[in-house]
DOVEXDO-136445 format. One line per 8 residues: number of its first residue (from 1); for each residue x, y, z of C-alpha. Coordinates in nm, 4 decimals. Layout:
% residues N
NUM) X:Y:Z | ...
% end
This chain:
% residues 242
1) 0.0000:0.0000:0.0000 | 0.3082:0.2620:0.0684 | 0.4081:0.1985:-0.2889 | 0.1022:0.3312:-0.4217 | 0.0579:0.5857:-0.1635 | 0.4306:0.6831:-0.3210 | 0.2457:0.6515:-0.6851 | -0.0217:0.8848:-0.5806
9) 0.2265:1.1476:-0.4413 | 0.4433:1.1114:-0.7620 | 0.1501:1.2099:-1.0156 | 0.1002:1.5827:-0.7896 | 0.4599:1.6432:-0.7766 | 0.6300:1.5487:-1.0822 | 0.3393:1.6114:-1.3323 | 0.3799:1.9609:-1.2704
17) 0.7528:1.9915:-1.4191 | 0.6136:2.1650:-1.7540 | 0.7857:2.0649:-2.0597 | 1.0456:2.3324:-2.1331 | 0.8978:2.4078:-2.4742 | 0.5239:2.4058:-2.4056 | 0.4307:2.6888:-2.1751 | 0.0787:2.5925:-2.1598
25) 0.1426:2.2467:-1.9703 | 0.1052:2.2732:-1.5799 | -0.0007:2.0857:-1.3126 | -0.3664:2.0709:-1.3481 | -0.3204:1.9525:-1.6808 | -0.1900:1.6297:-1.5668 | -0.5424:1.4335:-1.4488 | -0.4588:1.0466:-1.4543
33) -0.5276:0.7923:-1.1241 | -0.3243:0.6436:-0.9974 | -0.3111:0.2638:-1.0505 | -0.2610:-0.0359:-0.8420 | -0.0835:-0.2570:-1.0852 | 0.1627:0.0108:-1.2342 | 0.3598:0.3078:-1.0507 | 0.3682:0.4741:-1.4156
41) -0.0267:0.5263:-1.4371 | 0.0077:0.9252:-1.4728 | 0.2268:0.8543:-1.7918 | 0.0633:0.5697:-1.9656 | -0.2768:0.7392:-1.9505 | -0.2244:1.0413:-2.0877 | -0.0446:0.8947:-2.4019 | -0.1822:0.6887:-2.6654
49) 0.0482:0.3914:-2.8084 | 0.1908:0.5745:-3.0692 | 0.2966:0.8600:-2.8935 | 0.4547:0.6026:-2.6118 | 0.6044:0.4060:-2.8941 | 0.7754:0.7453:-3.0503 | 0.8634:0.8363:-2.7070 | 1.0490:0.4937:-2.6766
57) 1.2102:0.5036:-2.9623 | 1.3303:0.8809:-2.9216 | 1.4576:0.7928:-2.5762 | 1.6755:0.4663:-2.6917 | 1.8017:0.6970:-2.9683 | 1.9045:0.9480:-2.7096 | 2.0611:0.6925:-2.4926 | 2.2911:0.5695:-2.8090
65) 2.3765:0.9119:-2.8664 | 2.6052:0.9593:-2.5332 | 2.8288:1.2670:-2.5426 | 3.1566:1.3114:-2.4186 | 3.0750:1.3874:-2.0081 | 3.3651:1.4628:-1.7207 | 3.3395:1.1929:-1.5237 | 3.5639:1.3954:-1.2422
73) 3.3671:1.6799:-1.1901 | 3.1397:1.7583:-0.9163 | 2.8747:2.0465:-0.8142 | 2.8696:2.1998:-0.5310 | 2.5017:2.3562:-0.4750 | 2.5664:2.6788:-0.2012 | 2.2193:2.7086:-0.0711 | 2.0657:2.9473:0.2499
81) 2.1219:2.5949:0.4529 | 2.4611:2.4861:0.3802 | 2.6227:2.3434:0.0655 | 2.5160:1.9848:-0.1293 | 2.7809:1.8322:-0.3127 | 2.6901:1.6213:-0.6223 | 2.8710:1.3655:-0.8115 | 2.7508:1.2773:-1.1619
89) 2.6804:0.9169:-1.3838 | 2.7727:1.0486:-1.7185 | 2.7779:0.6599:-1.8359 | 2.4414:0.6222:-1.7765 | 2.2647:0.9865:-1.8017 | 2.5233:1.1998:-2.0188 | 2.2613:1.4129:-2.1645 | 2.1378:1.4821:-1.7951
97) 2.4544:1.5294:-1.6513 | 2.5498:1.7848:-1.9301 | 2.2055:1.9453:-1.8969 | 2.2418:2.0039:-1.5438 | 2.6498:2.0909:-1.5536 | 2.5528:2.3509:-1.8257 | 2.2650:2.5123:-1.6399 | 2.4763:2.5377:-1.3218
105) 2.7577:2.7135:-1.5043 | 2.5087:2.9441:-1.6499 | 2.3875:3.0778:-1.3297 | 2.0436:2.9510:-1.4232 | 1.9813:2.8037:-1.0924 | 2.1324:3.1060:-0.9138 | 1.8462:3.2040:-0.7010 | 1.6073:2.9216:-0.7285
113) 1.4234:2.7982:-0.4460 | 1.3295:2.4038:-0.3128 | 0.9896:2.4627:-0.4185 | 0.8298:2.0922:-0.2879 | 0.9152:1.8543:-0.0188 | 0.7765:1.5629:0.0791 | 0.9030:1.4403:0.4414 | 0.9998:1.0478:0.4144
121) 1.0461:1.0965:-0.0106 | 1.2518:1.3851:-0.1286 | 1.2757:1.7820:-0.2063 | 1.2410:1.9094:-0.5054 | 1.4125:2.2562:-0.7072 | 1.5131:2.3749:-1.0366 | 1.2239:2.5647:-1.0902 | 1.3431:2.9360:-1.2745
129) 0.9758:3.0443:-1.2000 | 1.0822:3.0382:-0.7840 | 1.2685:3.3482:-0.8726 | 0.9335:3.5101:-0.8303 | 0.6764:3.6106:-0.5926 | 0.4360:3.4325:-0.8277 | 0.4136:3.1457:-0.5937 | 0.1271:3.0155:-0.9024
137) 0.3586:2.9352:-1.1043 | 0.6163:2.7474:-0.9204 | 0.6282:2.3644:-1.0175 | 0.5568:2.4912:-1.3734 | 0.8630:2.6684:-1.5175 | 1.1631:2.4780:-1.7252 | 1.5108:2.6447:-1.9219 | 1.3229:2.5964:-2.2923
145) 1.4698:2.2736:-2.3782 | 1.3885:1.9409:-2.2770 | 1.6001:1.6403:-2.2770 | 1.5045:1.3021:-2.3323 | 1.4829:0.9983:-2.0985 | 1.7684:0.7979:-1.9913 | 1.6054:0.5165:-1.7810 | 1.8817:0.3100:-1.6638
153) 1.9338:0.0487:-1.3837 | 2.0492:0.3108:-1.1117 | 1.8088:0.2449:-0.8211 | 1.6478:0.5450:-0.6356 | 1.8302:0.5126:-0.3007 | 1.8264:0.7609:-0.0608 | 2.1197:1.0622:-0.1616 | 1.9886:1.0066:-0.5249
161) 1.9957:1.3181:-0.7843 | 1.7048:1.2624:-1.0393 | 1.4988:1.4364:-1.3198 | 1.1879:1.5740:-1.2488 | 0.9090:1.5371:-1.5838 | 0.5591:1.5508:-1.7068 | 0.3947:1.2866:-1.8710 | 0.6091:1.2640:-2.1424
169) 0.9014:1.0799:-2.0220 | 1.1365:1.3296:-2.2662 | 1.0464:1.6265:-2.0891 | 1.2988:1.6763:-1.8664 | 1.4198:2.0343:-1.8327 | 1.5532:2.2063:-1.5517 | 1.3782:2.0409:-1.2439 | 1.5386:1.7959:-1.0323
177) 1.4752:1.6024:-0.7062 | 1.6882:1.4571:-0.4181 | 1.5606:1.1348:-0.2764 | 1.5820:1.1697:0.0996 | 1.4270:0.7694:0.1413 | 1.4765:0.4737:-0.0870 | 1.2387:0.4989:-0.3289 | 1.2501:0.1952:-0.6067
185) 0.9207:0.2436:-0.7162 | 1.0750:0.5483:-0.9298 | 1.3257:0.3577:-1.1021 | 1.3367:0.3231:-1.4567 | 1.0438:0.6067:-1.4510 | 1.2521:0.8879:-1.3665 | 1.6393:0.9713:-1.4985 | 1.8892:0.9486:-1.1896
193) 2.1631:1.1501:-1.2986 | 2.3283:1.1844:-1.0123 | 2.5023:1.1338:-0.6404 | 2.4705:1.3435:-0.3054 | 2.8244:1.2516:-0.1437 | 2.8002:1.5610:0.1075 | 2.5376:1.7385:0.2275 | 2.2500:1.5281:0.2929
201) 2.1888:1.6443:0.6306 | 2.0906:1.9759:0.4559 | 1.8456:1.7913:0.2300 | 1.7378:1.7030:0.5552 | 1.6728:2.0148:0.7219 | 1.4891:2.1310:0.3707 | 1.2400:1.8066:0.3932 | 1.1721:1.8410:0.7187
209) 1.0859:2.2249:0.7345 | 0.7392:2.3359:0.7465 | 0.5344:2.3662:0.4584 | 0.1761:2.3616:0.3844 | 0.0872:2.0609:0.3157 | -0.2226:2.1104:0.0241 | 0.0997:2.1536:-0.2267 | 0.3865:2.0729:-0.0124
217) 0.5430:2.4135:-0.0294 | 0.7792:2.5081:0.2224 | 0.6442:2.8405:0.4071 | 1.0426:2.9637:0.4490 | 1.1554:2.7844:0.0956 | 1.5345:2.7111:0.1119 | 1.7189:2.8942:-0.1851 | 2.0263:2.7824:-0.3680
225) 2.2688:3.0865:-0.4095 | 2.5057:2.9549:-0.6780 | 2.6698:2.6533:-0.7753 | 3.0217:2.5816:-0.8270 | 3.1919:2.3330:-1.0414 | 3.4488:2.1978:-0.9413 | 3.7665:1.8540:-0.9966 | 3.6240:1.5707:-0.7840
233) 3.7950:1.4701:-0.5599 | 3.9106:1.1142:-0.4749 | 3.6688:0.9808:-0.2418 | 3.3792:1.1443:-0.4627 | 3.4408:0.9039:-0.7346 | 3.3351:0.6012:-0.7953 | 3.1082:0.3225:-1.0083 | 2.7654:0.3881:-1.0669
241) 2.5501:0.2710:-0.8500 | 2.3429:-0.0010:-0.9152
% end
């Protein structure tokens, strides 16, 4: 039953990670069940069998189409309650990892706030529309450009970076999450892109903080002030987890 408890939470908070190049998708728009035979209801509802067949295809295309990713570099996400360091899986998400790494060297997340948590599950940012004081819109903003799935074996243990989406599993834009509990019934439904190797007990203090809890929105929302790239160092590196 926690599973699908876990299902029901994952249609509110990830359906609302509009598609970078469709400014008219938000949360609302995302009206599937959840179902007790498949975490992936919200998806496979809202898509006929073609488009999930051309979203298949699109996505193994992507995932032959791996770019040349620095394996030894590591972010290091400042925020108002102490600094997250991140370690990447360029062999299994390379488009992620240089989606994010660009971003981040952009400044793009400069200012953004942890817009949703979820005590027991995870805390969610990446949202350019936190910027604002149009609380409305947060949840729904992206950088323009989406980037297509990269579903891999990397389980969704606790310290796990991941991709935040709509229904269509090549939405992916800006968004991301950090799993706080072990969540498995997100793999291979979500891109997990990356590694927390310092810092969780600041994704802590964000998950736990007070929010109101008809949208999980913190009432203080933790802010990341910038986000350096740096040479990992020894004991950040590592196989990808499995």
């Amino acid at each position: 039953m926690r599973h699908y408890c876990y299902a029901a939470l994952i249609v509110m908070l990830f359906g609302c990670a509009q598609e970078a190049q469709n400014s008219t998708s938000t949360q609302s728009d995302t009206t599937a069940t959840t179902s007790t035979t498949s975490t992936t209801a919200a998806t496979t509802q809202t898509q006929s069998a073609a488009q999930t067949s051309a979203s298949t295809a699109t996505a193994k295309k992507s995932s032959e189409e791996k770019p040349m990713a620095n394996t030894d570099q590591v972010a290091v996400l400042h925020t108002t309650e102490g600094d997250i360091t991140i370690r990447f899986f360029p062999d299994v998400a390379p488009n992620h990892v240089k989606n994010f790494l660009d971003l981040a060297q952009q400044g793009f997340y400069n200012g953004t706030k942890f817009h949703r948590v979820i005590p027991g599950f995870m805390v969610q940012g990446g949202d350019p529309n936190t910027k604002t004081d149009n609380t409305s819109s947060w949840g729904t903003g992206g950088s323009g450009k989406n980037v297509n799935a990269e579903f891999s074996t990397v389980s969704h243990k606790r310290g796990i970076v991941s991709m935040a989406r709509s229904s269509d599993p090549n939405s992916a834009s800006s968004q991301f999450f950090i799993v706080v509990k072990d969540s498995p019934f997100l793999d291979r439904q979500y891109t997990a892109f990356g590694q927390v190797t310092k810092g969780m007990d600041v994704a802590d203090k964000i998950v736990n903080a007070p929010r109101d809890q008809s949208n999980d929105r913190p009432y203080k929302p933790v802010a990341i002030t910038s986000i350096a790239i740096r040479a990992a160092n020894p004991d950040e590196k590592g196989p990808t987890p499995k």
